[in-house]
C-alpha positions in Angstrom: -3.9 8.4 -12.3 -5.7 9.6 -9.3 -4.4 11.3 -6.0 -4.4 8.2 -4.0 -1.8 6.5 -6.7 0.0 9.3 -7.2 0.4 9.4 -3.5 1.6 5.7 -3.8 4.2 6.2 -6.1 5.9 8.7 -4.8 5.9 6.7 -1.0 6.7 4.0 -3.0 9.3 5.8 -5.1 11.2 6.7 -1.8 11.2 3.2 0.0 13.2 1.9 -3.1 15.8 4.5 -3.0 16.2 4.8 0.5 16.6 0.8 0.1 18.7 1.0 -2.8 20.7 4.5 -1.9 24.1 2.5 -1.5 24.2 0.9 -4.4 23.2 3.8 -6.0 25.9 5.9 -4.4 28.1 3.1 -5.2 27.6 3.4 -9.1 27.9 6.6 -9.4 31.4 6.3 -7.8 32.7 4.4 -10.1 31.8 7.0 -12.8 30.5 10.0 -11.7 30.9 12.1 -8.4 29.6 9.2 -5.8 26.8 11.2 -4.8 24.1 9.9 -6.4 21.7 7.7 -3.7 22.3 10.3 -0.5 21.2 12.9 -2.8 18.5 10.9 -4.1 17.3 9.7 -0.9 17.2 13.1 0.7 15.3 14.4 -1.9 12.7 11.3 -2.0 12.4 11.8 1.7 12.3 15.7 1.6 9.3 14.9 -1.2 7.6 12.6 1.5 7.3 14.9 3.9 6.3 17.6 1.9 3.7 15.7 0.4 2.2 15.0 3.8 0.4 18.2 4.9 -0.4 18.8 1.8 -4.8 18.9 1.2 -6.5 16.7 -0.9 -5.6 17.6 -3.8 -5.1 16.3 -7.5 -1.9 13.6 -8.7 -1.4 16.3 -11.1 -0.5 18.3 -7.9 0.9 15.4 -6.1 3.7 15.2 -8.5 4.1 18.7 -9.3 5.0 19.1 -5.9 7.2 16.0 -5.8 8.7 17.8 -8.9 9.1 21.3 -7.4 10.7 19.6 -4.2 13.4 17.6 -5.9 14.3 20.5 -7.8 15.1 22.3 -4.5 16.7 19.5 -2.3 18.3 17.2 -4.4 22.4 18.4 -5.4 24.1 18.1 -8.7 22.7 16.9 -11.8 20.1 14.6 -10.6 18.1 17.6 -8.7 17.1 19.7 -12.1 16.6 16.3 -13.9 14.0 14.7 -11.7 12.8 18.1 -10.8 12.0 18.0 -14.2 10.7 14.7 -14.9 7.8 15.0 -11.9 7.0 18.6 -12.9 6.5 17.8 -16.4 3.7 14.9 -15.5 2.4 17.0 -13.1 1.7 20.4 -15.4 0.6 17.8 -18.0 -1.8 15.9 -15.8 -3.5 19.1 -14.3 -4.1 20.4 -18.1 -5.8 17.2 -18.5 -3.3 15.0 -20.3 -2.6 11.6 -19.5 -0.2 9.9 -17.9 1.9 8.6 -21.3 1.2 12.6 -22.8 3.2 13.3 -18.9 5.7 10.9 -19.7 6.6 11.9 -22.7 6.2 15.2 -21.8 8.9 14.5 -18.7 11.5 12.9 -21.5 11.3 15.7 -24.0 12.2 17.9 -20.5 15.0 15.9 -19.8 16.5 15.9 -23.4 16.2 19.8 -23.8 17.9 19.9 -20.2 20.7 17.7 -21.0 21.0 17.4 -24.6 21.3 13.5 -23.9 19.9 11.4 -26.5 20.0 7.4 -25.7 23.5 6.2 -26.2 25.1 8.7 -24.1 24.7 6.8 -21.1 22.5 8.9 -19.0 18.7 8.1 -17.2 17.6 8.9 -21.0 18.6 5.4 -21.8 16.2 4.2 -19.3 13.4 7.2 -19.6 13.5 6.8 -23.6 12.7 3.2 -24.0 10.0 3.2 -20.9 8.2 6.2 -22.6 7.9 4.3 -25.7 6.7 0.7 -24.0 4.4 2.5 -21.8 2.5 4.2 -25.0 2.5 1.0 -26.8 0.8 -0.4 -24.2 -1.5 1.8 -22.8 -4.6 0.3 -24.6 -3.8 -2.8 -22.5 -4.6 -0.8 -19.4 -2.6 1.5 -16.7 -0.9 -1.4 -14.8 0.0 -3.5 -18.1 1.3 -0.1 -19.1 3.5 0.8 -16.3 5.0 -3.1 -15.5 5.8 -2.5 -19.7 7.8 0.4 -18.7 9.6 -0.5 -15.9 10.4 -3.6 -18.1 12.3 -1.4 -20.9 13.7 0.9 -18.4 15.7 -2.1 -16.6 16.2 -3.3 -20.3 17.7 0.3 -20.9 19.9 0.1 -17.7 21.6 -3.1 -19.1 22.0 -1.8 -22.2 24.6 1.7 -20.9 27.0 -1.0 -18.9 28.6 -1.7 -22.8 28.5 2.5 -23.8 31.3 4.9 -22.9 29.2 7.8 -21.4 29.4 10.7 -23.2 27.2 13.8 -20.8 28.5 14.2 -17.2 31.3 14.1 -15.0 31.1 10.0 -16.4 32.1 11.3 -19.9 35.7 12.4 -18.5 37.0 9.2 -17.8 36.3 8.3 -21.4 36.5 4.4 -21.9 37.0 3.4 -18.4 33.1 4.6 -17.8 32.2 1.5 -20.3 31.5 -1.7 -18.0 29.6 0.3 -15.4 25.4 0.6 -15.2 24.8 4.5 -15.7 23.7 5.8 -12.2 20.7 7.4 -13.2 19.3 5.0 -15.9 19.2 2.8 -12.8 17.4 5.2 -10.9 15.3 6.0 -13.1 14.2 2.1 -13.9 14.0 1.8 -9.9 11.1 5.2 -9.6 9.5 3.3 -12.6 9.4 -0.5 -10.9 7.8 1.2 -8.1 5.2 2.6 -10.0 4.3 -0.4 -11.9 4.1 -2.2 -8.3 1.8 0.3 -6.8 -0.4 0.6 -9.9 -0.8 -3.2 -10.3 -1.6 -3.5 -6.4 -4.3 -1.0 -7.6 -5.7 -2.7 -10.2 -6.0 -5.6 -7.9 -8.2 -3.8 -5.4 
């Protein structure tokens, strides 16, 4: 991954959730604290803007700053989470690593964070599954890679709507959180779809 695509996902990454913000918000109030897309959005948006004075630099930095800018603008759970996720690819992509070592780098973060494995219904059902397709099929190249990902990660979405969530505010409703799409799984497949687009428009260049 070079500047330029890091660049792309991340502009990418925010057009979806600004798009999708109300649905988002809407999930998470059926289970959680009905926060979820305003305070993704802002932070997407706050990441955006951030990223735009910033020199030319490497996507290593590109999405440690993405990282280090969700951590501070985006409320509740979601804000550390994400935070994590970007900051993890980018320490791992600036000590050389690629983007499947970031990855997984990004869902071991998440895991010691929230001590969610998949199952619980949280954005590890999504992140877990995406980490594994996109290693699987990174000999194929990057944009087979990340269109596998964002694949498993929309598989991994459909897959929490049976679970009764058991990290979060979700886990207090007990089994009336089972029928519901997890907030951040969906999220979390959304930020991956857009990176699969911009990497396969990419490739196609």
């Amino acid at each position: 991954m070079d500047e330029a695509l890091a660049r792309a996902w991340i502009a990418a990454a925010a057009e979806v959730v600004r798009a999708e913000a109300d649905r988002l918000t809407d999930l998470d109030a059926a289970i959680g604290d009905g926060d979820h897309g305003v305070n993704l959005r802002r932070g997407f948006d706050a990441a955006v803007a951030a990223l735009g004075p910033l020199p030319s630099t490497t996507a290593g930095d590109v999405l440690g700053k993405t990282g280090t800018t969700l951590l501070s603008k985006v409320g509740g759970a979601s804000g550390p989470l994400y935070g994590t996720v970007f900051r993890a690819l980018g320490k791992t992509l600036r000590d050389g690593g690629s983007l499947a070592d970031g990855l997984r780098a990004a869902l071991d973060g998440v895991q010691k964070l929230g001590k969610a494995v998949v199952g619980d219904k949280t954005m590890v059902d999504a992140l877990s599954p995406a980490v594994a397709a996109y290693a699987a099929a990174a000999g194929a190249g990057e944009a087979a890679a990340a269109r596998a990902a964002a694949d498993a990660a929309a598989e991994g979405v459909l897959a929490t709507v049976p679970l009764q969530a058991r990290k979060g505010r979700a886990s207090y409703l007990g089994e009336r959180s089972i029928g519901h799409p997890d907030p951040g799984a969906t999220s979390t497949a959304l930020i991956l779809a857009a990176l699969a687009d911009v990497t396969a428009r990419g490739s196609a260049r």
